[in-house]
C-alpha positions as CSV (number, residue, x, y, z in Angstrom):
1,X,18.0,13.8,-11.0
2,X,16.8,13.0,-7.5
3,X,17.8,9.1,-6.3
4,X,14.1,7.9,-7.4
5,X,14.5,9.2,-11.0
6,X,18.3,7.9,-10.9
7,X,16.8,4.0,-9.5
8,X,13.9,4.2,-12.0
9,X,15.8,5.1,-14.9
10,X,18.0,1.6,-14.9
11,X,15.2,-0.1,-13.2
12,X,15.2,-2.4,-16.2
13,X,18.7,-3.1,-16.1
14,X,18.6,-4.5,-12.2
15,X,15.7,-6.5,-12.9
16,X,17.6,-8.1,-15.7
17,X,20.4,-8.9,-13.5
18,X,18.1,-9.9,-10.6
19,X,16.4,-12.3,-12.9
20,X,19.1,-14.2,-13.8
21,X,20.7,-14.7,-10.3
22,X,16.7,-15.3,-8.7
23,X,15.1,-17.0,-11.2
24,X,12.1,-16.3,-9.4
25,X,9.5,-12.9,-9.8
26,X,8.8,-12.3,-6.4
27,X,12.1,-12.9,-5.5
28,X,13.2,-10.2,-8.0
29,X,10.2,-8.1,-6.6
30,X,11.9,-7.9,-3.2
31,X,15.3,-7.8,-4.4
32,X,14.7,-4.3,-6.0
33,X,12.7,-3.1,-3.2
34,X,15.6,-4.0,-0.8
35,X,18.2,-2.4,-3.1
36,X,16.0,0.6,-3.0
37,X,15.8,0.9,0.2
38,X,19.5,0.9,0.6
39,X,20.1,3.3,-2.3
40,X,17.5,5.8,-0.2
41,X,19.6,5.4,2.8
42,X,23.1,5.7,1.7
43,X,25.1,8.9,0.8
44,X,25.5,8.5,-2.9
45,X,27.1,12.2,-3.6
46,X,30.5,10.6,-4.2
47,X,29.2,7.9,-6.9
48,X,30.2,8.2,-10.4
49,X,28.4,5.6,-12.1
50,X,25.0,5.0,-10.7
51,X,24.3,2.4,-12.6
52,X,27.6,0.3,-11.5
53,X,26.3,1.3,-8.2
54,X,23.2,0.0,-8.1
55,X,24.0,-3.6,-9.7
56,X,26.5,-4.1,-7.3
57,X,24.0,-3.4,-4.8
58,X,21.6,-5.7,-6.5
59,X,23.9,-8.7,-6.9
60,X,24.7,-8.7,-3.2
61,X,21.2,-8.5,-2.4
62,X,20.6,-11.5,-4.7
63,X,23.7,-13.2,-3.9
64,X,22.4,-13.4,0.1
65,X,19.0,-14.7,-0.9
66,X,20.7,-17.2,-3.1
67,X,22.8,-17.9,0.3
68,X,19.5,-18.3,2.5
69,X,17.3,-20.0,0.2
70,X,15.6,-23.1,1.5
71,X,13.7,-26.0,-0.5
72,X,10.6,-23.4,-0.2
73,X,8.9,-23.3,-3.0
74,X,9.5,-20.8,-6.2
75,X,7.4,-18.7,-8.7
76,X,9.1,-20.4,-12.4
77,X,10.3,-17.9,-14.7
78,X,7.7,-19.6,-17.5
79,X,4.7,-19.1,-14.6
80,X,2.3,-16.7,-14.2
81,X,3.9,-13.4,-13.1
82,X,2.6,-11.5,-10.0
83,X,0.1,-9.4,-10.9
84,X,1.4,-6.6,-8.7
85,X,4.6,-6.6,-11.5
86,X,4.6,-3.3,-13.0
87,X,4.9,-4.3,-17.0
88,X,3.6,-8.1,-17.4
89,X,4.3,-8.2,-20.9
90,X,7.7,-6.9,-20.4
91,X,8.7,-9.4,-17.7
92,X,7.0,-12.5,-19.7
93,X,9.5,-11.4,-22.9
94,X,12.6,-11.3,-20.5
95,X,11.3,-14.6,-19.3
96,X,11.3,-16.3,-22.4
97,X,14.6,-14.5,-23.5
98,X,16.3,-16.4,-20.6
99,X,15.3,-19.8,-21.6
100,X,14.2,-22.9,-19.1
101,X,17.5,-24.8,-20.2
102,X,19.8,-21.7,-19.0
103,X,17.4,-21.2,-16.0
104,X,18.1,-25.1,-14.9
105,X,21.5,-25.3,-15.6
106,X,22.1,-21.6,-13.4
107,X,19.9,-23.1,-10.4
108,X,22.9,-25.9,-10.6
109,X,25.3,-23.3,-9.8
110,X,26.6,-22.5,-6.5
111,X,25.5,-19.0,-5.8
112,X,29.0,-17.5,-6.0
113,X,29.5,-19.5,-9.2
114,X,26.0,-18.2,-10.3
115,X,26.7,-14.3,-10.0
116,X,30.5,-14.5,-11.2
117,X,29.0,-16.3,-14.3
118,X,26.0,-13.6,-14.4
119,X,27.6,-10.5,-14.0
120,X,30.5,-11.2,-16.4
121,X,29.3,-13.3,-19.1
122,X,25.5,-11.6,-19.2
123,X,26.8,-8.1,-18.0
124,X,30.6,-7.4,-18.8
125,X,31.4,-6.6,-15.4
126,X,34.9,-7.1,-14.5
127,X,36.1,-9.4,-12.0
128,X,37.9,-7.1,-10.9
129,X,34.1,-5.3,-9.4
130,X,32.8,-9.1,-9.2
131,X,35.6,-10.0,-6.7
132,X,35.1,-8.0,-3.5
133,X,30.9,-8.6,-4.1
134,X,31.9,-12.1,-3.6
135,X,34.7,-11.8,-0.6
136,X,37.3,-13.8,-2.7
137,X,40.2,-12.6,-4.8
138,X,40.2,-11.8,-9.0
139,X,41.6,-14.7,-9.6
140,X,38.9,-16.9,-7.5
141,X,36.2,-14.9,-9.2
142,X,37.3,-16.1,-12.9
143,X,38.1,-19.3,-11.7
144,X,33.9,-19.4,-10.6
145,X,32.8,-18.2,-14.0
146,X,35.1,-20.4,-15.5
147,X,33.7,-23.5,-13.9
148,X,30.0,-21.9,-14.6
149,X,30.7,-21.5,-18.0
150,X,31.9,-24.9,-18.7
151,X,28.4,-26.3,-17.1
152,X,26.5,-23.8,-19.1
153,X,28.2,-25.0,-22.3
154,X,27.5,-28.2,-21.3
155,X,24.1,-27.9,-21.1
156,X,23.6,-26.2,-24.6
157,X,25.2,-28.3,-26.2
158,X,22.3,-31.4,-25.9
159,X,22.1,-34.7,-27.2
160,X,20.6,-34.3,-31.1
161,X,20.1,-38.0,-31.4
162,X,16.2,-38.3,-31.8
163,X,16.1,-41.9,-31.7
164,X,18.0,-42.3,-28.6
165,X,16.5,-39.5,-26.8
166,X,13.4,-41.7,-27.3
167,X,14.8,-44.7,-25.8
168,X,16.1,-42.9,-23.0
169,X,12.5,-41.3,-22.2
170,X,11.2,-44.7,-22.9
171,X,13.3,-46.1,-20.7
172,X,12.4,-43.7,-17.9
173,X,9.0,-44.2,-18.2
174,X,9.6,-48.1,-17.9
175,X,11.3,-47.6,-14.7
176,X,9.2,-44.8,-13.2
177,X,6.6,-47.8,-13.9
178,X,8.6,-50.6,-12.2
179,X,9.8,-48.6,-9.0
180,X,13.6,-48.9,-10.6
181,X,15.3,-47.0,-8.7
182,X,18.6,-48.2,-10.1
183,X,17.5,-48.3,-13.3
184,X,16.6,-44.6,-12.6
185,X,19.8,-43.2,-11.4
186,X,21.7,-45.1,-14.4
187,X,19.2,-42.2,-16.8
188,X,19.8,-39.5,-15.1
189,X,22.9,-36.7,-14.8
190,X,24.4,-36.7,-11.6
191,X,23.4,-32.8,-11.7
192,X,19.8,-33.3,-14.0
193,X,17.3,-30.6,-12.2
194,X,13.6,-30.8,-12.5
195,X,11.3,-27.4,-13.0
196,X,7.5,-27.8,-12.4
197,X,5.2,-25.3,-12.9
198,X,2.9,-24.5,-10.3
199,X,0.1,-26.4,-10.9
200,X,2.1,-29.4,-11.9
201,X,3.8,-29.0,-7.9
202,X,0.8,-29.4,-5.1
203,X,1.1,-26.8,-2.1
204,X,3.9,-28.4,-0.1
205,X,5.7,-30.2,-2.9
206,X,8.9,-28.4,-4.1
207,X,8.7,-27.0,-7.7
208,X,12.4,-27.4,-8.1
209,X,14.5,-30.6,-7.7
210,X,18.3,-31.2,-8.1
211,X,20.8,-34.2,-8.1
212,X,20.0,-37.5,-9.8
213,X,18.6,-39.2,-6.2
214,X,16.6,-36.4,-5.3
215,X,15.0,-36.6,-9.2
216,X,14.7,-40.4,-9.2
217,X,12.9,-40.5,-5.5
218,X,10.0,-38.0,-7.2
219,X,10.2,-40.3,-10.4
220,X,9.1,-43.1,-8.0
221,X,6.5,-41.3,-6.4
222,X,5.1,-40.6,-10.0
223,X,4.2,-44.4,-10.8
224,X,1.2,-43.9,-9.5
225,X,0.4,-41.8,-12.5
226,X,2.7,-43.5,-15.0
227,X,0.1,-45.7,-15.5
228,X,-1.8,-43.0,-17.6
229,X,1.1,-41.9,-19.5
230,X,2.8,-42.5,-22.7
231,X,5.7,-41.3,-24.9
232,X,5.0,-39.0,-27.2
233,X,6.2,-35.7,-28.9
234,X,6.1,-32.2,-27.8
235,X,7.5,-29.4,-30.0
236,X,9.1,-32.1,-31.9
237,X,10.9,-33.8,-28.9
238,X,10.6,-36.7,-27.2
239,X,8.5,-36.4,-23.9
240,X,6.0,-37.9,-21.5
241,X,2.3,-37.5,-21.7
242,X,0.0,-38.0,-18.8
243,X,-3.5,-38.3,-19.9
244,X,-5.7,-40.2,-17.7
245,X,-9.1,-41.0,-19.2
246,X,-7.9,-39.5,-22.6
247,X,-7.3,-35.9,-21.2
248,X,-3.8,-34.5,-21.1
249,X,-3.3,-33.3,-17.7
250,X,1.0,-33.2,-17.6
251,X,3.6,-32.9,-20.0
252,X,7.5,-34.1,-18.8
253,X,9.8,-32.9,-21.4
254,X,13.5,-33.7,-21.3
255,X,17.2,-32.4,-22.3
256,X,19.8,-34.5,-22.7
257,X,23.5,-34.2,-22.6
258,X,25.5,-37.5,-23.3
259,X,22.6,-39.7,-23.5
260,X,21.7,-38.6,-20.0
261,X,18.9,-36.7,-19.1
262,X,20.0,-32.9,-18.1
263,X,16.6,-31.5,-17.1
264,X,13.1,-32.4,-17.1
265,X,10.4,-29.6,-17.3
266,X,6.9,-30.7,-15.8
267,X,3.8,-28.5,-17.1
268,X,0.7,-29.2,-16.2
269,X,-1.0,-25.4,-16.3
270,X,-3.9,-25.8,-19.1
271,X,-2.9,-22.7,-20.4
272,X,0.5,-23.4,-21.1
273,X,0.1,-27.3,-22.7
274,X,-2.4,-25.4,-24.8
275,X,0.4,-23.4,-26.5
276,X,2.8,-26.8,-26.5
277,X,2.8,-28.6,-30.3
278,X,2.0,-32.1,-29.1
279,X,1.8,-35.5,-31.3
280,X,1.6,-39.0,-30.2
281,X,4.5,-41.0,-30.9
C-alpha cells in the first residue's frame, strides 16, 4: 500500500481526532492537508503502526494551531460545512455526534489540556504516547486530562431545575435590558463560553466568546435588541427569543451548571431556527 492509500485508509479516523481538538472544518481541512504533507515527506519504512503514526502527527499539528490561534473568527461545528469537504453528510453526522455542550466546554480547555483529554478519553491513547506530543512528563499528561475531565463532567452534568433555569434567563434578559453589568457577571460562570453561528456573528465580530466579562460586555452590547426579545422555550428549554416586528430573527439558548449559566448558543441562520422546536413561554 503506497503512503496515499495508507493516509486515505484512516482518513476518517484523523479527521475525528482533528475535530475534536479544532472544532472548526477548515481548520480540520488544513490540518490533514498539513499532516499529509509531512507523511509524504518523511521516511516511514520503519513505522509499525501507521495509524498511531499518523494521529500523532495530527495532534501536533492541531495542538500548534490550538497554540497560535487568535480571536479570528471560526467556522462552528453546527455551521454550514465547506463545500470543498469531501463527504458533507458524513461530517454534519460527526458534527452532531460531538455535541455544542462538549464543543464549549473543550474550547475552555487549554490546548495541552484539550489534546491529553482528546486523545485518551475519545481515543485510548496512552499517556505514555500523549506525553512527549505535549513536551511534559506521564505524569503531567494525566494530571491535564484529569483536570479536563473534571470540567467536562462538570458541564454534563447541568442544572435540571426548569423553573430556575427560567429565572436565571429571565434574569439575564432583565439586565442585558438595564446595562447591569454587575447584575450580569453575578449569572454567569466565571468560564460560561458563547458559540454564534455565523450569521448570528457580523463580519468582524468574533463567533466565539469566553470568561464571564468578555460574555457580559457582548450581553451589554445586545440591549439594543433586547428590546425585541422575550423568554420563551426552545426544545423544551428555557431561552431568549429575538423577534422584532413579530419575526424570529435569533435564538439564545442556555446551559446551566449550579444555577449559573455554562454556555449560551446564539442561532440566527433561518435554516437552522427552522429545525429548533420553539414555544412561547
Amino acid at each position: 500500500m503506497d503512503q496515499f492509500d495508507e493516509f486515505e485508509a484512516h482518513r476518517d479516523h484523523l479527521r475525528a481526532v482533528a475535530y475534536r481538538m479544532l472544532g472548526s472544518a477548515s481548520d480540520v481541512d488544513d490540518a490533514l492537508q498539513e499532516a499529509w504533507l509531512r507523511l509524504a515527506r518523511a521516511d516511514t519504512s520503519g513505522v509499525r503502526n501507521t495509524r498511531a503514526w499518523l494521529t500523532t502527527v495530527v495532534a501536533r499539528v492541531c495542538l500548534d494551531m490550538l497554540r497560535s490561534r487568535t480571536a479570528r473568527r471560526e467556522v462552528p461545528l453546527d455551521g454550514p460545512l465547506p463545500a470543498e469537504s469531501p463527504d458533507p453528510q458524513q461530517e454534519a453526522m460527526l458534527a452532531e455526534s460531538v455535541g455544542l455542550a462538549l464543543m464549549v466546554v473543550l474550547d475552555n480547555l487549554t490546548p495541552a489540556e484539550r489534546l491529553a483529554f482528546v486523545l485518551h478519553d475519545m481515543f485510548a491513547l496512552p499517556f505514555d504516547e500523549i506525553a512527549p506530543i505535549l513536551g511534559r512528563s506521564t505524569a503531567a499528561a494525566k494530571m491535564l486530562a484529569s483536570r479536563a475531565r473534571h470540567r467536562v463532567r462538570a458541564a454534563q452534568s447541568p442544572d435540571t431545575d426548569m423553573a430556575r433555569q427560567r429565572r436565571v434567563v429571565d434574569a439575564f434578559l432583565t439586565a442585558s435590558r438595564n446595562g447591569d453589568f454587575a447584575a450580569l457577571l453575578d449569572l454567569l460562570d466565571p468560564e460560561v463560553a458563547v458559540r454564534a453561528d455565523a450569521a448570528a456573528a457580523p463580519p468582524g465580530t468574533p463567533s466565539h466568546l469566553r470568561g464571564a466579562h468578555a460574555v457580559a460586555r457582548q450581553a451589554l452590547a445586545f440591549s439594543h435588541r433586547a428590546a425585541h426579545a422575550r423568554t420563551g422555550l426552545v426544545n423544551g428549554a428555557p431561552a431568549i427569543l429575538v423577534a422584532p416586528h413579530g419575526r424570529l430573527t435569533t435564538v439564545m439558548s442556555f446551559t446551566f451548571t449550579d444555577s449559573k449559566i455554562m454556555s449560551i448558543d446564539i442561532v440566527a441562520n433561518p435554516q437552522r431556527l427552522s429545525q429548533l422546536a420553539i414555544e412561547s413561554a
